[in-house]
VEXKEMI-566469 format. One record per atom (N, C-alpha, C): residue number from 1; x, y, z; atom name. Coordinates in nm, 2 decimals. Atoms other than C-alpha are relative to their C-alpha. Layout:
site nr NUM c1 X c2 Y c3 Z atom CA .
...
REM end
This chain:
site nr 1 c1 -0.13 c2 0.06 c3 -0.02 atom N .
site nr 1 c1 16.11 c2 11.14 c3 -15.27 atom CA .
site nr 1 c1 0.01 c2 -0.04 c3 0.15 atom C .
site nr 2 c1 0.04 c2 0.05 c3 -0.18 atom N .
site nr 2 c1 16.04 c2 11.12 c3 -14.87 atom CA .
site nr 2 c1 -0.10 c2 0.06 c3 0.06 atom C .
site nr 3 c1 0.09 c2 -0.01 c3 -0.09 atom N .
site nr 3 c1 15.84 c2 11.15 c3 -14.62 atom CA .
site nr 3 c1 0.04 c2 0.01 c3 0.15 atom C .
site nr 4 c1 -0.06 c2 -0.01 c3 -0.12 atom N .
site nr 4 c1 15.94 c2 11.24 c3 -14.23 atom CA .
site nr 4 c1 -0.09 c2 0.05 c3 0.08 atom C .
site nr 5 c1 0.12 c2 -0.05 c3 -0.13 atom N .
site nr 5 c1 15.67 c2 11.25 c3 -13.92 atom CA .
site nr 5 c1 0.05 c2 0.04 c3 0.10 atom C .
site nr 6 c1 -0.07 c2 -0.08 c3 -0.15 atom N .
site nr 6 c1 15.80 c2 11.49 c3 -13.63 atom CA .
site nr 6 c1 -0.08 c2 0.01 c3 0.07 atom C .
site nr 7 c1 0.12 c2 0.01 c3 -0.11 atom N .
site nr 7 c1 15.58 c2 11.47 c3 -13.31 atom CA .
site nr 7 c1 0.10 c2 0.11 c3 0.07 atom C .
site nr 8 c1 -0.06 c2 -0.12 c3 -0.06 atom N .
site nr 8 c1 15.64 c2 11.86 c3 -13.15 atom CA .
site nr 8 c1 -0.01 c2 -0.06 c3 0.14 atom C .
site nr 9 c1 -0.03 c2 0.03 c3 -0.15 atom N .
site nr 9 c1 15.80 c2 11.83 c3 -12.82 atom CA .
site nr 9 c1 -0.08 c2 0.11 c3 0.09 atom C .
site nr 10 c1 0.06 c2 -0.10 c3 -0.13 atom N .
site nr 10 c1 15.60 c2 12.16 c3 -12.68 atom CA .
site nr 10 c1 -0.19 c2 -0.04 c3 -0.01 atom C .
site nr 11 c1 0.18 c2 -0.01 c3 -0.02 atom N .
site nr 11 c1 15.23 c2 12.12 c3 -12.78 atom CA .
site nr 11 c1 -0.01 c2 -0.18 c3 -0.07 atom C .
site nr 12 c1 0.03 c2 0.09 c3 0.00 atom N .
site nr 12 c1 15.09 c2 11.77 c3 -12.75 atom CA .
site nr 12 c1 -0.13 c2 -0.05 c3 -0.09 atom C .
site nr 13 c1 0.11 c2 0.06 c3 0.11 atom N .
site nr 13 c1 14.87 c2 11.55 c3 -13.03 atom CA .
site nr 13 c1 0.05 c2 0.10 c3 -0.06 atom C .
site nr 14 c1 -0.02 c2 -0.08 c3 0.16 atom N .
site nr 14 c1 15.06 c2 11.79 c3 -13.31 atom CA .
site nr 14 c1 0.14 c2 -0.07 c3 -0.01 atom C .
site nr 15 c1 -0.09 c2 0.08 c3 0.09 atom N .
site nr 15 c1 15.26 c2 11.63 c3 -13.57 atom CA .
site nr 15 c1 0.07 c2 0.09 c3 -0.12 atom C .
site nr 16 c1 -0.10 c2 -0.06 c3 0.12 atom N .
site nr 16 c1 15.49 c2 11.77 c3 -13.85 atom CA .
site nr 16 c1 -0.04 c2 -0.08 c3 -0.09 atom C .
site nr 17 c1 -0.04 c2 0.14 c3 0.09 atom N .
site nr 17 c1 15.49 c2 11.53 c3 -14.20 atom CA .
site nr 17 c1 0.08 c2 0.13 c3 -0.06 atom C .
site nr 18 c1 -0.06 c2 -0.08 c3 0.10 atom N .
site nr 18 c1 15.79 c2 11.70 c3 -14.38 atom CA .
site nr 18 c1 -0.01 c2 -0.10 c3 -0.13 atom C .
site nr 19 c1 -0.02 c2 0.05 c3 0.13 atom N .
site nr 19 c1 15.79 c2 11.58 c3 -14.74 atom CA .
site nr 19 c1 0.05 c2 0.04 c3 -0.11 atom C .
site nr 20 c1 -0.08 c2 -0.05 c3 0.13 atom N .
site nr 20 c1 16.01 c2 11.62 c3 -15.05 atom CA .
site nr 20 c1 -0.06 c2 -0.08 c3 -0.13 atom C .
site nr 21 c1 0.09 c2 0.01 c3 0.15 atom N .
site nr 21 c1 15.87 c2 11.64 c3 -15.39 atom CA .
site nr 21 c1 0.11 c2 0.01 c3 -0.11 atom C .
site nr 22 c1 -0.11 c2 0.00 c3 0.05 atom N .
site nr 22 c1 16.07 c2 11.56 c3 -15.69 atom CA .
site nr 22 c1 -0.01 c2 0.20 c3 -0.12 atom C .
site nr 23 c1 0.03 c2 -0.14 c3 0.03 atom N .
site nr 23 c1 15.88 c2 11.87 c3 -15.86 atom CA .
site nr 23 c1 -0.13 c2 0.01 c3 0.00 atom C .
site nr 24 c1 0.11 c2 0.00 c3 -0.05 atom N .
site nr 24 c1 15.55 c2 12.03 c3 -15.82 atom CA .
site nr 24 c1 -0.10 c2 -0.08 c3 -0.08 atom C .
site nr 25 c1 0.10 c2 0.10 c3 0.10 atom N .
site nr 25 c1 15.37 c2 11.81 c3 -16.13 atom CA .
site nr 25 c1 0.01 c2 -0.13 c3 0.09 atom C .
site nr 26 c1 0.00 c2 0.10 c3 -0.05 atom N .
site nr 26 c1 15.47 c2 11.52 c3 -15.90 atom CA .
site nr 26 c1 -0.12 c2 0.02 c3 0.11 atom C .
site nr 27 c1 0.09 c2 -0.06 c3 -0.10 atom N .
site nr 27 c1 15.27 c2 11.71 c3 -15.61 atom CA .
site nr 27 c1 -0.14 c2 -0.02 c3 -0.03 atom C .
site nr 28 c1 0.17 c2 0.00 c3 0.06 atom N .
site nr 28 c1 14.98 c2 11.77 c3 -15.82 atom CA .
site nr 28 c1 -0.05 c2 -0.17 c3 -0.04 atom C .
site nr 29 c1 -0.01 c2 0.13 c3 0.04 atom N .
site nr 29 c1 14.98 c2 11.42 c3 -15.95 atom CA .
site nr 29 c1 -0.03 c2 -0.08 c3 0.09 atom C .
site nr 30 c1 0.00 c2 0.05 c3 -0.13 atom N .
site nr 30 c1 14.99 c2 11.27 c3 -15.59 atom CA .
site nr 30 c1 -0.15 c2 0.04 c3 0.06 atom C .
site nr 31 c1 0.07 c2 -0.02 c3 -0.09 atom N .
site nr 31 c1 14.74 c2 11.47 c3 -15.48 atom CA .
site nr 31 c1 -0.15 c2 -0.01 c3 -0.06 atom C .
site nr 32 c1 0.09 c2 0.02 c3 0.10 atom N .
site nr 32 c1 14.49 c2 11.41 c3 -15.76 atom CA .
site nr 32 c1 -0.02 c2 -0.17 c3 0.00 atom C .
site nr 33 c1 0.07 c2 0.16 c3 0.03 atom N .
site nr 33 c1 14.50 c2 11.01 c3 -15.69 atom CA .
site nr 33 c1 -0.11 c2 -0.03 c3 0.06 atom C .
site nr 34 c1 0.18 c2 0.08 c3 -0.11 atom N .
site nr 34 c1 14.21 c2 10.77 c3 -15.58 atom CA .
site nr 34 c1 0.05 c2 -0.02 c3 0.14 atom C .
site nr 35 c1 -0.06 c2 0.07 c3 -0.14 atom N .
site nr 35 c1 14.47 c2 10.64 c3 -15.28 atom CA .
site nr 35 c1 0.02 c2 0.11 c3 0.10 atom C .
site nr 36 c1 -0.02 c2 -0.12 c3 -0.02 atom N .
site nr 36 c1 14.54 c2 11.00 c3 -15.20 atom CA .
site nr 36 c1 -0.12 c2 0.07 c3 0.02 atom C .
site nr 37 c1 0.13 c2 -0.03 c3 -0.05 atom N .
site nr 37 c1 14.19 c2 11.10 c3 -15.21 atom CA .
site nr 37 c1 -0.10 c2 -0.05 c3 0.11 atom C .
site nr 38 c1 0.10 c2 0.10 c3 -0.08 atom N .
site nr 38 c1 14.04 c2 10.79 c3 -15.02 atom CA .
site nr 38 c1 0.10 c2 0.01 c3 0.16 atom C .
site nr 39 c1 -0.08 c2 -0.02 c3 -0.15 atom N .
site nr 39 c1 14.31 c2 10.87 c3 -14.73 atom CA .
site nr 39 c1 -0.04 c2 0.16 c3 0.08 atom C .
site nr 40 c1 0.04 c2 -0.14 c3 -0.07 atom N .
site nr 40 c1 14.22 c2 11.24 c3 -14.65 atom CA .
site nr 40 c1 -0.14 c2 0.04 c3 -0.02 atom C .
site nr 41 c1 0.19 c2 0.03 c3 -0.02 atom N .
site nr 41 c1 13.84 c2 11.16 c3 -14.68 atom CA .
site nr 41 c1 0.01 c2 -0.09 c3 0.20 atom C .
site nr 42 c1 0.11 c2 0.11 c3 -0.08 atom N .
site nr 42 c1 13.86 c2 10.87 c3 -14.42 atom CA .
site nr 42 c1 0.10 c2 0.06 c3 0.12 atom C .
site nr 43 c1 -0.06 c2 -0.07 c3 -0.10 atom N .
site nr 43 c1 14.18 c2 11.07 c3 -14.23 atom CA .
site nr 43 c1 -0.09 c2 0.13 c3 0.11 atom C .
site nr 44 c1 0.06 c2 -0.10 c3 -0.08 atom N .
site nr 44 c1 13.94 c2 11.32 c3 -14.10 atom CA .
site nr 44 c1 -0.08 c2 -0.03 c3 0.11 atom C .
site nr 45 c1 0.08 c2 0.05 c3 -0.12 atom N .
site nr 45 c1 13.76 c2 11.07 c3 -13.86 atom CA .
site nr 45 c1 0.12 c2 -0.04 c3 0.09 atom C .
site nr 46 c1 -0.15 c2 0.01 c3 -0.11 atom N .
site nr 46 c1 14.11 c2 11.08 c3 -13.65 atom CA .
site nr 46 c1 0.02 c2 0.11 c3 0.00 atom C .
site nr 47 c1 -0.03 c2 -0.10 c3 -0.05 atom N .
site nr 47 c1 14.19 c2 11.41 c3 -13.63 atom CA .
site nr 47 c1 -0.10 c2 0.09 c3 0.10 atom C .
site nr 48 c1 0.05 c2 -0.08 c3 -0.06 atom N .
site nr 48 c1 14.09 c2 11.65 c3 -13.36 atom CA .
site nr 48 c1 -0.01 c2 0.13 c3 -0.05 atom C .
site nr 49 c1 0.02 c2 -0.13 c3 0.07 atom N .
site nr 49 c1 14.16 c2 11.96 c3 -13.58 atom CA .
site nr 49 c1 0.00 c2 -0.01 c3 -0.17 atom C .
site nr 50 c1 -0.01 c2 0.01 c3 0.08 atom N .
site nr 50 c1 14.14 c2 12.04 c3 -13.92 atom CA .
site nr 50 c1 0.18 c2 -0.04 c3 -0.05 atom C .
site nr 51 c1 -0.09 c2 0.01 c3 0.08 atom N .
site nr 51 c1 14.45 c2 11.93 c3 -14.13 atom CA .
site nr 51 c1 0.09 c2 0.17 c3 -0.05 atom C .
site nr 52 c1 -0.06 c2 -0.13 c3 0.07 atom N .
site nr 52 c1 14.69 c2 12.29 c3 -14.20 atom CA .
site nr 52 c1 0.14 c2 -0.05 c3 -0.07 atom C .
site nr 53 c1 -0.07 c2 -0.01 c3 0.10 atom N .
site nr 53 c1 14.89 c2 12.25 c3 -14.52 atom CA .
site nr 53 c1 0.07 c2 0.12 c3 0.01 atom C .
site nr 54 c1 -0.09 c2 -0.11 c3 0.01 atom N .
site nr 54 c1 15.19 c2 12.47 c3 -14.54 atom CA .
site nr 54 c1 0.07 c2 -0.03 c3 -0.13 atom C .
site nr 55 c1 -0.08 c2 0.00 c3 0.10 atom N .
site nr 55 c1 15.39 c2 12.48 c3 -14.89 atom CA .
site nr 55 c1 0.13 c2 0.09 c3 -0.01 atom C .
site nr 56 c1 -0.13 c2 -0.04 c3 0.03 atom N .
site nr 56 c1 15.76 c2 12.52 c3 -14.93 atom CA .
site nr 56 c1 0.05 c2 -0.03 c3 -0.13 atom C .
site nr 57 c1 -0.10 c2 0.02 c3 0.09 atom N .
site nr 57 c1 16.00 c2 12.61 c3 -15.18 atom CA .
site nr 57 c1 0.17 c2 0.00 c3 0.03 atom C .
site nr 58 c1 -0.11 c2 -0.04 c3 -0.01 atom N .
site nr 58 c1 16.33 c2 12.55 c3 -15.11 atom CA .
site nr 58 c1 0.19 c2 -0.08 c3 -0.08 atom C .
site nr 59 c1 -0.12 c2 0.00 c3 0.10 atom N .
site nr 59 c1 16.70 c2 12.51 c3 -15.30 atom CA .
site nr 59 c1 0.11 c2 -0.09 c3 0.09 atom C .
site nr 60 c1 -0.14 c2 0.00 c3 -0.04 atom N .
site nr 60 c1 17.01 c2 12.32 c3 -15.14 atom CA .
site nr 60 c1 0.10 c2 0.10 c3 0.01 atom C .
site nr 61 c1 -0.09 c2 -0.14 c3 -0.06 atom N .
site nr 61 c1 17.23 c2 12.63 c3 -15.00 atom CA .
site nr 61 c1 0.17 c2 -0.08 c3 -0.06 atom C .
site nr 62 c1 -0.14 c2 0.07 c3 0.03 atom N .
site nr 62 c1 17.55 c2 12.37 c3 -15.09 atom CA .
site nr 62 c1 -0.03 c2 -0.16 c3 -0.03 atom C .
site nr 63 c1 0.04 c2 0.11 c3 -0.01 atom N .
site nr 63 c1 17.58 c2 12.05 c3 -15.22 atom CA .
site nr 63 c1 0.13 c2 -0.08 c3 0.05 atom C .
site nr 64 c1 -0.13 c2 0.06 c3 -0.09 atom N .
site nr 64 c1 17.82 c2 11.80 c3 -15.07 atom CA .
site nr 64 c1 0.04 c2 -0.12 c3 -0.09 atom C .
site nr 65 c1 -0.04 c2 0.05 c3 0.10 atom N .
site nr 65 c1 18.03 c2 11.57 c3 -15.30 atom CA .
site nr 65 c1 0.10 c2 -0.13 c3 0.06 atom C .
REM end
């Protein structure tokens, strides 16, 4: 559903991507394409470290109307 790149203000060359999923079959689905595959094949000749995946679940606390 989005996508959001945050560049940390304390440690330098580290990036955030937040992303929202509409549900986790979308995830899997995503992460199982060719375009998705052929990007974090050819993404690893630009990074200085490995890639760390973190997974969240989380709920809207209130919604606003």
């Amino acid at each position: 559903m989005s996508y959001n790149l945050y560049q940390s203000a304390e440690k330098e060359n580290t990036f955030l991507m937040a992303e929202v999923w509409k549900s986790p079959d979308a995830v899997a689905s995503h992460n199982q394409s060719d375009h998705f595959k052929a990007f974090t094949a050819k993404a690893q000749e630009f990074l200085s470290a490995p890639l760390q995946v973190d997974l969240y679940q989380g709920e809207p606390l209130q919604t606003s109307r």
